[in-house]
ROVO-137909 format. One line per field, with one value per residue (C-alpha): residue number from 1; chain; x, y, z. Coordinates in steps of 0.05 Angstrom, whole numbers, always signed. Example, Ala and Ser with C-alpha at 12.3 -4.5 7.8 and 13.67 -1.06 7.14 Angstrom:
% residues 2
seq	[1;2] $
mol	[A;A] $
east	[+246;+273] $
north	[-90;-21] $
up	[+156;+143] $
END
This chain:
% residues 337
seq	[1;2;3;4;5;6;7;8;9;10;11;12;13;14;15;16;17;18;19;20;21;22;23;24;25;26;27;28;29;30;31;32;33;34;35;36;37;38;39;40;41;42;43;44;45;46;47;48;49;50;51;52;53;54;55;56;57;58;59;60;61;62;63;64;65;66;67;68;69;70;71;72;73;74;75;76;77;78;79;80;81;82;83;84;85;86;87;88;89;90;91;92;93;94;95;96;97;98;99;100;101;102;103;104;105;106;107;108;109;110;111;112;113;114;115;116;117;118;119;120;121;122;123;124;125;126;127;128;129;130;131;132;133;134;135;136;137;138;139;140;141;142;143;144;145;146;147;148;149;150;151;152;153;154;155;156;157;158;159;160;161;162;163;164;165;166;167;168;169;170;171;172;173;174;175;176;177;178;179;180;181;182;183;184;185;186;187;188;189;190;191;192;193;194;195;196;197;198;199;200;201;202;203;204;205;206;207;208;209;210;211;212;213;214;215;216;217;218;219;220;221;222;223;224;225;226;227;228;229;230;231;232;233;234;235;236;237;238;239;240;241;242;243;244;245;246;247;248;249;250;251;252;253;254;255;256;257;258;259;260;261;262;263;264;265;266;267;268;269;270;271;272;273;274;275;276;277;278;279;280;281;282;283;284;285;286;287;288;289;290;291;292;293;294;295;296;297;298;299;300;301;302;303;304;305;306;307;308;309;310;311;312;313;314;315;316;317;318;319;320;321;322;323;324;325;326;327;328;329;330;331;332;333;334;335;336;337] $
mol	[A;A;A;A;A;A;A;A;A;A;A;A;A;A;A;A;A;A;A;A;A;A;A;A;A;A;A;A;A;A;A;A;A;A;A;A;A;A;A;A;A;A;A;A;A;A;A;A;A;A;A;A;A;A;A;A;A;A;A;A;A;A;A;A;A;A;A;A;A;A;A;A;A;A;A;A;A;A;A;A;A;A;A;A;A;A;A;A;A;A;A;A;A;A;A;A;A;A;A;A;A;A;A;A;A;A;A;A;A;A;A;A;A;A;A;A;A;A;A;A;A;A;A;A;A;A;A;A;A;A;A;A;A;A;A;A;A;A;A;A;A;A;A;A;A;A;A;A;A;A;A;A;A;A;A;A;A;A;A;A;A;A;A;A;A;A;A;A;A;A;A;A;A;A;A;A;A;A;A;A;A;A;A;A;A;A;A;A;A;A;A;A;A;A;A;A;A;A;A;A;A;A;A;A;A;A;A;A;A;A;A;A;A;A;A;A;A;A;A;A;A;A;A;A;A;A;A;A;A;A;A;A;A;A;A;A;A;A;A;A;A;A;A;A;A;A;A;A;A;A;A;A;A;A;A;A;A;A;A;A;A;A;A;A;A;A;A;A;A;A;A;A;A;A;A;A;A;A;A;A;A;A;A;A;A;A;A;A;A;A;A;A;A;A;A;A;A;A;A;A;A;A;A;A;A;A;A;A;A;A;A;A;A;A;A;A;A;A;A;A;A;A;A;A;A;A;A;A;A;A;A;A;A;A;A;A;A] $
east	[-1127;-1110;-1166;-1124;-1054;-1015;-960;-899;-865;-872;-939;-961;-960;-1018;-1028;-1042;-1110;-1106;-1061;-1085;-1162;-1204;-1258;-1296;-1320;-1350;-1396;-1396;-1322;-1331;-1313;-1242;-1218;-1158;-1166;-1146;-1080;-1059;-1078;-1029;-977;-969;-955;-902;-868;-878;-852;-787;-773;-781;-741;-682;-690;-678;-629;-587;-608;-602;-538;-517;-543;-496;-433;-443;-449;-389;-353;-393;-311;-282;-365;-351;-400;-414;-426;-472;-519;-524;-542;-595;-613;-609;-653;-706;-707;-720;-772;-816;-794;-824;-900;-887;-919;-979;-989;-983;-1035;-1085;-1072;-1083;-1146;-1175;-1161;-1186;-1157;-1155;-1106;-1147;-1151;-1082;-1040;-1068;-1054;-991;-984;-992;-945;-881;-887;-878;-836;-782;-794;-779;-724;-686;-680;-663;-611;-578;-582;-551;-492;-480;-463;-428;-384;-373;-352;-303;-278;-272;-253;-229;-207;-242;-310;-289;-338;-387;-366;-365;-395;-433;-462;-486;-523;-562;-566;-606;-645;-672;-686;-722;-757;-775;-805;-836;-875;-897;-920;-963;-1023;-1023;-1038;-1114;-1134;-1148;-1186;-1263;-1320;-1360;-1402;-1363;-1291;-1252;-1212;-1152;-1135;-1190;-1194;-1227;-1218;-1269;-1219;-1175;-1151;-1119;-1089;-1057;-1038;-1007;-965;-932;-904;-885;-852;-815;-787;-797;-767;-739;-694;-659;-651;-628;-575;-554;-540;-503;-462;-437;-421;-377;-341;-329;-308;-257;-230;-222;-186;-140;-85;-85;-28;-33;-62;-108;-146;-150;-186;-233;-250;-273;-314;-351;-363;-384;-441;-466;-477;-508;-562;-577;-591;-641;-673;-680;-706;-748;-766;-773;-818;-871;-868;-880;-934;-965;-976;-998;-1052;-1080;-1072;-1107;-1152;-1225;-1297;-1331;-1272;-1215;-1154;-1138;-1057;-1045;-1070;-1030;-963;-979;-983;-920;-878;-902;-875;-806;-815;-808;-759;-715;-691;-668;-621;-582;-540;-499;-491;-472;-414;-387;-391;-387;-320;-290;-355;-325;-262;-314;-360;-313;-287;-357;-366;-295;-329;-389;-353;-273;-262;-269;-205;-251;-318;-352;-407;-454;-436;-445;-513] $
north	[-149;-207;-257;-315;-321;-389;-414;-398;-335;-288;-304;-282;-211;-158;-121;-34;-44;-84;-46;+21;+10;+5;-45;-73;-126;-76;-22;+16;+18;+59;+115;+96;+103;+151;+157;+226;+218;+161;+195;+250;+200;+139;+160;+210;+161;+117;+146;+169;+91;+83;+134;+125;+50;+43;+81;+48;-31;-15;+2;-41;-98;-76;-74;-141;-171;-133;-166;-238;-265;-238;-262;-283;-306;-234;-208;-266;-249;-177;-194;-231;-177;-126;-165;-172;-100;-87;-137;-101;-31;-50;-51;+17;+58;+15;+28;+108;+106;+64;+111;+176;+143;+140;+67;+51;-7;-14;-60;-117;-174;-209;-147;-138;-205;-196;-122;-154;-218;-176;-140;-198;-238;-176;-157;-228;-249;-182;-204;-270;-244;-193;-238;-290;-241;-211;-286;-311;-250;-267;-336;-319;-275;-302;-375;-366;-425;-481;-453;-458;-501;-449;-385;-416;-394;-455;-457;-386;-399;-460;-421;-369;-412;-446;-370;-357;-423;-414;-351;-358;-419;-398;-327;-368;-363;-280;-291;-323;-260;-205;-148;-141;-103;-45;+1;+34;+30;-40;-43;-84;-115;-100;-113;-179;-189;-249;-293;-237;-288;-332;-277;-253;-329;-321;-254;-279;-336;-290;-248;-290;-338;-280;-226;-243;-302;-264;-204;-240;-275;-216;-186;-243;-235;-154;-171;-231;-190;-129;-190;-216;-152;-127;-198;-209;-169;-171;-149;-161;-116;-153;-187;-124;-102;-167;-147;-72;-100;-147;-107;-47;-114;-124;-46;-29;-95;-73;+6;-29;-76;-24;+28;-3;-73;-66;-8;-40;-115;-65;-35;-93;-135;-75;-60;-132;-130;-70;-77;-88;-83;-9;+21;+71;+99;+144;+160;+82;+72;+129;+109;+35;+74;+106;+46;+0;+54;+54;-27;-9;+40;-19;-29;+47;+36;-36;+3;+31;-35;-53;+8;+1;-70;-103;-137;-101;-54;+6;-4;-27;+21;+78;+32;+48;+116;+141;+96;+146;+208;+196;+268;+267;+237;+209;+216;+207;+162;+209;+272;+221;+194] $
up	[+1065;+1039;+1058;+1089;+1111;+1104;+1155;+1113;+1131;+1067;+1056;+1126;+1100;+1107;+1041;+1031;+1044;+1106;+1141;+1116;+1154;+1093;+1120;+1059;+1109;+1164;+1141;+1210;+1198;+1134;+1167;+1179;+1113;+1107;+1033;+1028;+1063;+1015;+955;+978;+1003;+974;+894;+909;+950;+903;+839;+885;+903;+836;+795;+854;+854;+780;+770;+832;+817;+748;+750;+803;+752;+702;+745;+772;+707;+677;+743;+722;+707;+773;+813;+881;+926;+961;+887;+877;+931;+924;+851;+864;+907;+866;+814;+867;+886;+811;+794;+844;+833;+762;+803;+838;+779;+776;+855;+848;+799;+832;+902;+845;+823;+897;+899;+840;+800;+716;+705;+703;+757;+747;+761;+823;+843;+822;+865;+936;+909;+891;+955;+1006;+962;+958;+1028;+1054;+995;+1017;+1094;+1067;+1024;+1073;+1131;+1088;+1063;+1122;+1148;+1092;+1099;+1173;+1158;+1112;+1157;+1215;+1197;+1123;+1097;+1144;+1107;+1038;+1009;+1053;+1019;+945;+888;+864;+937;+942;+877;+910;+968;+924;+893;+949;+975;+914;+917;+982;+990;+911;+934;+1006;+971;+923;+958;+952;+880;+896;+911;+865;+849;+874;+838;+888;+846;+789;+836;+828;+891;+901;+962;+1009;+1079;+1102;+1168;+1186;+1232;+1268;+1315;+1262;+1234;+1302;+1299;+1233;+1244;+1302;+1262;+1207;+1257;+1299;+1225;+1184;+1219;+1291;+1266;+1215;+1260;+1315;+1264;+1232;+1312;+1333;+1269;+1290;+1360;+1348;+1289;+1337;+1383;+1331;+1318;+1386;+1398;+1359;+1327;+1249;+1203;+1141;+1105;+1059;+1125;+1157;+1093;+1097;+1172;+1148;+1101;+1142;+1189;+1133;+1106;+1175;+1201;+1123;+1129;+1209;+1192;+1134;+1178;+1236;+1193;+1134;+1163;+1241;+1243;+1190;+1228;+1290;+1261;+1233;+1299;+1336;+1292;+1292;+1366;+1374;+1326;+1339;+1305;+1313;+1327;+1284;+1298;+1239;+1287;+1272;+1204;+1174;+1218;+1182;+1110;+1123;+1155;+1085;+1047;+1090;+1072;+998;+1002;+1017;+949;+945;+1005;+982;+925;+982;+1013;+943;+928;+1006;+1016;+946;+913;+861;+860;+858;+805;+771;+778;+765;+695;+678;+686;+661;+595;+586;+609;+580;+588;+665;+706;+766;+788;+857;+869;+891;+849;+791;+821] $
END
């Protein structure tokens, strides 16, 4: 665990080791560990994130660019996006091995600083980013052209870098803590828990600004476009079109949040609540492991948001694949994939 948690929302985070009951600071809670069960989890899941999550940002990457004349400000966002999902799928090899080594680090002391870094600052720059598109596509939507300046490209790049800023700056404090010598094993991001209360302190903030707000905002969003569409009759057929995929942005960022980013902010808050010296539950440490690793698999889920919800994604994308197989007419998504 990282040793102390700062204010700002990504940086209230609660690394592997933390969350996974390894308690370097407690040697009656030795036996706790659940070594075994990450060994066998955590670097097939993993590699999976990673070889899926490639492939989809990857590619993604390469279709935005090729759309860089025709960017609007959706494309903009789910670029950065994408390039955020990639930067830390980049780590995910690094993580598998450690896990496959018995959590054993050999990658020196500035990679693992790095490790727990990349995690928060994707997880918390990818609620940013979908809460922020899922708006943006709302406004547009519902009040078109009295949010022009809004919905513009030149703002949604300031709007991304002061999301990168942001959540880059308020991270920076992960990176003061790296790897830590016991015996022959170098572990990275061991457990620490000396002031459990500020850290309750600290995870509720991170949880309410970190997770709650955006949640709540991305909510609000569905119901008043299901509100807009059940009011009010629309017949052209390029607004109709602009409805669908508003609506298609919201319902893909709430099935990511519900499923990769509620269950680990869940997780995490129980087990600092329940958490207490002398004690183990081996049921909640391994549902932790497991929701983390749903936290990751984030980045393999936004290239759907990207080929359902995206401008000119598919044409594109399609363009691109008649390029490196001209003797095929058309070719799906996922047969493609």
């Amino acid at each position: 665990m990282e040793r102390k948690l700062i204010s700002l929302v990504p940086s209230v985070s609660i690394s592997e080791k933390e969350l996974n009951g390894t308690f370097s600071s407690n040697n009656s809670n030795r036996n706790c560990t659940i070594e075994d069960f990450k060994r066998d989890f955590y670097p097939t899941v993993y590699l999976i994130i990673f070889v899926w999550g490639a492939l989809g940002n990857g590619f993604s990457i390469y279709v935005f660019l090729q759309l860089y004349k025709k960017r609007t400000s959706v494309n903009v966002f789910m670029l950065n996006l994408a390039i955020s999902d990639l930067l830390f799928i980049s780590t995910l090899p690094f993580r598998a091995d450690y896990y496959l080594r018995g959590s054993n680090w050999i990658f020196g002391d500035l990679a693992c600083r790095i490790m727990s870094y990349s995690l928060y600052v994707n997880m918390y720059s990818s609620i940013y980013f979908l809460t922020v598109l899922s708006v943006v596509r709302f406004l547009a939507t519902v009040h078109p052209f009295r949010l022009l300046h809004v919905t513009s490209i030149r703002s949604a790049w300031i709007l991304c870098g002061v999301i990168w800023v942001f959540i880059m700056a308020s991270s920076i404090t992960l990176l003061k803590n790296g790897s830590e010598q016991e015996g022959n094993v170098t572990s990275c991001l061991e457990l620490n828990l000396n002031k459990i209360g500020k850290l309750q302190a600290m995870n509720h903030i991170a949880l309410v600004v970190g997770f709650l707000l955006p949640f709540c905002t991305l909510s609000i969003c569905y119901l008043l476009i299901i509100r807009a569409l059940l009011k009010v009759e629309v017949p052209e057929t390029g607004l109709r079109l602009s409805h669908k995929k508003a609506l298609t942005t919201i319902i893909i960022a709430l099935i990511i949040f519900l499923l990769c980013f509620l269950p680990y902010h869940i997780l995490r808050t129980l087990h600092l609540i329940m958490w207490k010296v002398g004690t183990c539950r081996d049921w909640l440490h391994k549902a932790v492991v497991i929701t983390l690793a749903l936290a990751a698999s984030n980045s393999c889920f936004n290239p759907f948001l990207y080929y359902f919800a995206g401008e000119n994604f598919k044409d594109r994308l399609r363009s691109a694949l008649r390029k490196g197989h001209p003797q095929k007419r058309e070719c799906s998504f996922l047969v493609c994939v």
